[in-house]
N, C-alpha and C positions, 0 to 999 in steps of 0.2 A: 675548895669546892667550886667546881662550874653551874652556873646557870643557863638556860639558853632559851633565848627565844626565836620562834621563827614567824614569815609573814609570806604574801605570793601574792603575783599580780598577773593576771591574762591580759593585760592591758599594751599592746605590741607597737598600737600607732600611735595613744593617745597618752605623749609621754608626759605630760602633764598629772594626766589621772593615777599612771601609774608610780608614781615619785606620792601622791597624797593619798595612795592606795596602802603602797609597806608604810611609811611613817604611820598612818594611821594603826597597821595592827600594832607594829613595835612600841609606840610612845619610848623614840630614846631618850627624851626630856626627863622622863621619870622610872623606867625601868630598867637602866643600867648603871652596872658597880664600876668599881675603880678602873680595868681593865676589861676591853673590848675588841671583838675580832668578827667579824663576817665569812660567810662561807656563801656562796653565791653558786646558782645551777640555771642556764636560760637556754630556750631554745634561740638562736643564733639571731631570727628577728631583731631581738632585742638588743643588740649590739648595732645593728644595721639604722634603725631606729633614732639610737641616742639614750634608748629609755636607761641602758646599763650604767652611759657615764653620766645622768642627771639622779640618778637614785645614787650611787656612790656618793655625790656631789654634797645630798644631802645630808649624809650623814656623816655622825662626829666620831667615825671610829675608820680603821684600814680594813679591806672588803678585799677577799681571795676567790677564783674558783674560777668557773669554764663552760662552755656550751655543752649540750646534751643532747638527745634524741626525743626523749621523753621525761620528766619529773615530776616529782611531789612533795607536798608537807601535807601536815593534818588541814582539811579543808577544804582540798584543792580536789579538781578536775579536769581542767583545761589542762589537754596535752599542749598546746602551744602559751607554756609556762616561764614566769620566770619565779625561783623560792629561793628564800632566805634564811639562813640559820644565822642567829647573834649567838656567839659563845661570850661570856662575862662574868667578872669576876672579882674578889678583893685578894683572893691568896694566888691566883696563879694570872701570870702573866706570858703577851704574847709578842711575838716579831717577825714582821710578814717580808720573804725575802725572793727575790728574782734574778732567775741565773741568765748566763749571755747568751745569746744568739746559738742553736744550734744546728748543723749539717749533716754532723757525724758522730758518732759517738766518746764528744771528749770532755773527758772528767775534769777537766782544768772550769767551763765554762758554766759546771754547777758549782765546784769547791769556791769560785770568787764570790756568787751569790749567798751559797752559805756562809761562809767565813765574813760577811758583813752581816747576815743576819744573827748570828751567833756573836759579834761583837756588840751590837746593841744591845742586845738582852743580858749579856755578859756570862753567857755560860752554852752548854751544849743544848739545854734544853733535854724534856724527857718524852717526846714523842714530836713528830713531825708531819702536818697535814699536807697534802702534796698534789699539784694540779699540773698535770706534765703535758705535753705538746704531742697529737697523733704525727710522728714523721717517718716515713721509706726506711730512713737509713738509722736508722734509734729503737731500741727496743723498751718496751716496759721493764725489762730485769736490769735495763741498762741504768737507770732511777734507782729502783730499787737495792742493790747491789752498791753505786757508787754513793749515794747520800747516808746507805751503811757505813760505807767506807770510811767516809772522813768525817761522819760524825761519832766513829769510834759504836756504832752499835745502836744506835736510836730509834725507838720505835717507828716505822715508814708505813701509813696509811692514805690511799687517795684513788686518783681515778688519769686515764689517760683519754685526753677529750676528745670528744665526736660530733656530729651534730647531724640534723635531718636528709642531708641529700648520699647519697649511692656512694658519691665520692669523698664524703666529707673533706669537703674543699673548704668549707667555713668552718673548720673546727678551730678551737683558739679557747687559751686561757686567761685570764681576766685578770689586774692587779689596780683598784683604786678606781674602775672605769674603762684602761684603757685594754684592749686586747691585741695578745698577740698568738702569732700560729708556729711560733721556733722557740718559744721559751718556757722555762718552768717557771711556778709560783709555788711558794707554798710557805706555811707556818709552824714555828718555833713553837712549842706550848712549853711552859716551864713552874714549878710550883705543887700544889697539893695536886694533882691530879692522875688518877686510879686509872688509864685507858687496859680495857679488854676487847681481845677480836674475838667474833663471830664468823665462819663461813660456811657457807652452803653453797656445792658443784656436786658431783654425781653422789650418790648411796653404794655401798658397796654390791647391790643386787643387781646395779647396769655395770660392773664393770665384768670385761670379757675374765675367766679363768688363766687362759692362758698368760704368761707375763715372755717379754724378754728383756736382754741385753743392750744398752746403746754403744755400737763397735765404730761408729764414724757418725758424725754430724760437726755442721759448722755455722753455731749460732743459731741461729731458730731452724735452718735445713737439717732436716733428720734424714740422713743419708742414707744409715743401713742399721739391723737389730739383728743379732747372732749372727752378722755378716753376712745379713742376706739384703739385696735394696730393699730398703723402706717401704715400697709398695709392695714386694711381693712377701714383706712379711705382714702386710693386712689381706694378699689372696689367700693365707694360709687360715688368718680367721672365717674363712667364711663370705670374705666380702667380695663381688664378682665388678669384673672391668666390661663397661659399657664398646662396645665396635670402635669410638673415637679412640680410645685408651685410656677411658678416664674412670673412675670408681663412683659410681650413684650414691649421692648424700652423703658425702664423705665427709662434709660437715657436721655431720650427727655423731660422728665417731672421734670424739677426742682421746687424748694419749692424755692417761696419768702418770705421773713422774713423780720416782722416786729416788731423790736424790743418794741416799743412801748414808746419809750423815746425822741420821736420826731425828732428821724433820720430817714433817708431815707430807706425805704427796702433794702434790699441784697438781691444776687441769692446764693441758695446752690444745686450744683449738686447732685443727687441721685446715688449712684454707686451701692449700691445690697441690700439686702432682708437677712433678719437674720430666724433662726426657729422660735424665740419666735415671729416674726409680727413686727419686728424693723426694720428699713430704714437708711443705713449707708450712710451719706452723707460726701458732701467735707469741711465742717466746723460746728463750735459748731452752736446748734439751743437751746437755751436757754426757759426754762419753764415760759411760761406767754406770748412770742412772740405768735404773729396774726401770721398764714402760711395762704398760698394761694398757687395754683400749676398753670404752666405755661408750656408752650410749647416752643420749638425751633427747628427750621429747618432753612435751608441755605439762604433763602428768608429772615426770620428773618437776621440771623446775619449779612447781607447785608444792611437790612435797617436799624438794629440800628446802625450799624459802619460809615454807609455814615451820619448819626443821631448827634453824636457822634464828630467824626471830623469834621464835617463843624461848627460845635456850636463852637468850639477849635479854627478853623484857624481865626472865624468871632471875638474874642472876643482880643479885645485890643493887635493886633500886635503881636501876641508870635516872643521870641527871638529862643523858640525852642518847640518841641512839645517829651515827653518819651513816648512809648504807649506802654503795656503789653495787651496781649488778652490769654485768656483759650485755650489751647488743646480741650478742649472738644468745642469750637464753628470752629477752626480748622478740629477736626472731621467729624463736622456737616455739613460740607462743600461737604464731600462725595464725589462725581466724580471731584471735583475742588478746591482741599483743598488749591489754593495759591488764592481762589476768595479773601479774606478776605483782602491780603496783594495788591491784584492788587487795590480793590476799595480804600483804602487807599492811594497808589500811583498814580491813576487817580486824588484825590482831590489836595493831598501836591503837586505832582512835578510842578503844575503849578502857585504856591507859592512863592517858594525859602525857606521856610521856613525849616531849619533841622532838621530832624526827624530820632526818630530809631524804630523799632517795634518788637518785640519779643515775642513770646506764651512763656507760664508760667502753671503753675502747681496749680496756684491761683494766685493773683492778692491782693496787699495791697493797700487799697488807701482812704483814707477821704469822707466820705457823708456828707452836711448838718443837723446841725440841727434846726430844726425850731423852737424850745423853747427860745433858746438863740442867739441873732445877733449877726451875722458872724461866728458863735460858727461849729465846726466838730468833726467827733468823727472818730477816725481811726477803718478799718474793713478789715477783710477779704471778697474775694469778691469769687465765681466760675461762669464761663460762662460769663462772664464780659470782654468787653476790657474797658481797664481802662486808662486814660490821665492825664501827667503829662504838664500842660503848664506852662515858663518862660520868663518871662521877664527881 
């Protein structure tokens, strides 16, 4: 069984206060079991600061995680945040591991990182907490997919980092203090422990009727559906091209994906429009996948997150709830971009139940599949908040 505590500090300059701020909620002197793990979410300050590697510093356990936009735990307020989750424990144990340097997409320079963190623990582990690096040339499926890979199947839950500026130029993931902006982190969990996912992206009442075919794409570029270009099989929905050649809020319109292998759809956000008629999205869309297109606004993301978390808090006691959500339904939120974290907070604080929440850059996290019982396939997700629950 996992226990977890968690603690928060607004405190950006005065790193002092915030290193006597988390000790103080946590007391690790007396509320921690035999085994210990951190889960860390900060707005970038915090690294800039110091305050990140003098609170690591502090404490007696290994600390994982990554910048963010915006966060929360039970408590908190201050969008310029940094929160803490302690996972702990007597029966299950952890091993926090970081991959090499990456450019491009190669599976060599996560398999070295795992393959030592999997050597310490001395087994595969039976889920994987995971803080991956925002890069040009690396996709979210690309994580997702290869850390399946070699570790033969393992549950893959986590977030790909961001942080406050346009460009997320400070984005970087965290291991012990020290941040980096090309590497993966992330955690081994091993032992008695029960993880369930949650997610919430669109309802089926935003998604368009029409579906098609994906006949060309390469990687996240979705090239063409029923072998028509990309764009003009979203002129066929209804959607109109502005005099520049571009499609108005094309961003509100993501493509659901279905794989067709008896997992559950995925959301890929749409981010722009190529010359040749291609549609660059936020992850691979693979040739032979069913698409269908979908709508989101703030109403949406409201009701599937109240959707979402209530399914979570209602399902077998969690000992703790991890919850990552997209920037881009952050966004969507428009004149009240903390709605997303308040509805959240309305459900858990009257719980007790600990919780972190974090927007992400995309979102890793297990769908069902319905071929195989009990069987999941790890995916990338966009526009998704996504839930990790423990027991």
């Amino acid at each position: 069984m996992i226990k977890a505590l968690t603690a928060h500090t607004g405190e950006v300059d005065d790193v002092e206060a915030a290193v006597s701020e988390i000790l103080g909620q946590l007391n690790p002197d007396g509320g921690l079991l035999k085994n210990s793990v951190g889960l860390l979410t900060c707005y970038a300050e915090f690294i800039n600061s110091d305050a990140v590697r003098e609170i690591c510093r502090a404490l007696p356990f290994e600390v994982v995680g990554s910048t963010t936009l915006c966060n929360a735990t039970r408590g908190s307020s201050d969008k310029i945040l940094l929160s803490l989750m302690v996972l702990t424990s007597d029966d299950v144990s952890f091993s926090v591991g970081l991959s090499a340097p990456l450019t491009l997409e190669d599976e060599d320079a996560l398999k070295r990182g795992y393959d030592e963190a999997a050597s310490r623990m001395g087994g595969k582990g039976t889920l994987m907490l995971c803080f991956a690096p925002l890069l040009v040339n690396v996709s979210g499926d690309f994580f997702a997919n290869v850390f399946s890979k070699i570790s033969g199947g393992v549950p893959v839950f986590g977030m790909i980092a961001v942080d406050h500026n346009s460009d997320y130029r400070e984005s970087q993931v965290i291991r012990n203090g020290e941040a980096y902006a090309d590497r993966a982190v992330f955690v081994l969990v091993d032992g008695s422990v029960s993880p369930k996912f949650y997610v919430g992206s669109i309802s089926s009442e935003r998604v368009f009727r029409q579906k098609g075919v994906v006949t060309a794409s390469q990687g996240n570029h979705l090239q063409s559906v029923n072998n028509v270009p990309a764009v003009d099989y979203l002129l066929t929905l209804g959607l109109t091209k502005n005099d520049d050649g571009t499609i108005s809020g094309i961003n509100s319109f993501p493509f659901i994906v279905d794989y067709n292998d008896g997992s559950e759809p995925v959301v890929r956000a749409t981010f722009a429009m190529t010359p040749d008629g291609s549609v660059v999205c936020g992850g691979d869309i693979p040739v032979g996948a069913t698409l269908s297109v979908g709508s989101i606004d703030a109403d949406e993301v409201l009701a599937t997150t109240e959707e979402a978390v209530t399914a979570a808090v209602s399902s077998d006691e969690p000992s703790c709830l991890i919850m990552f959500s997209c920037v881009g339904r952050y966004f969507t939120m428009d004149y009240d971009p903390m709605g997303e974290i308040e509805k959240i907070q309305s459900i858990l604080d009257k719980t007790g139940i600990p919780y972190n929440i974090a927007y992400s850059g995309g979102e890793l996290c297990p769908v069902p599949v319905s071929n195989s019982e009990g069987g999941m396939a790890n995916r990338g997700h966009n526009d998704t908040l996504v839930i990790c629950s423990l027991r």
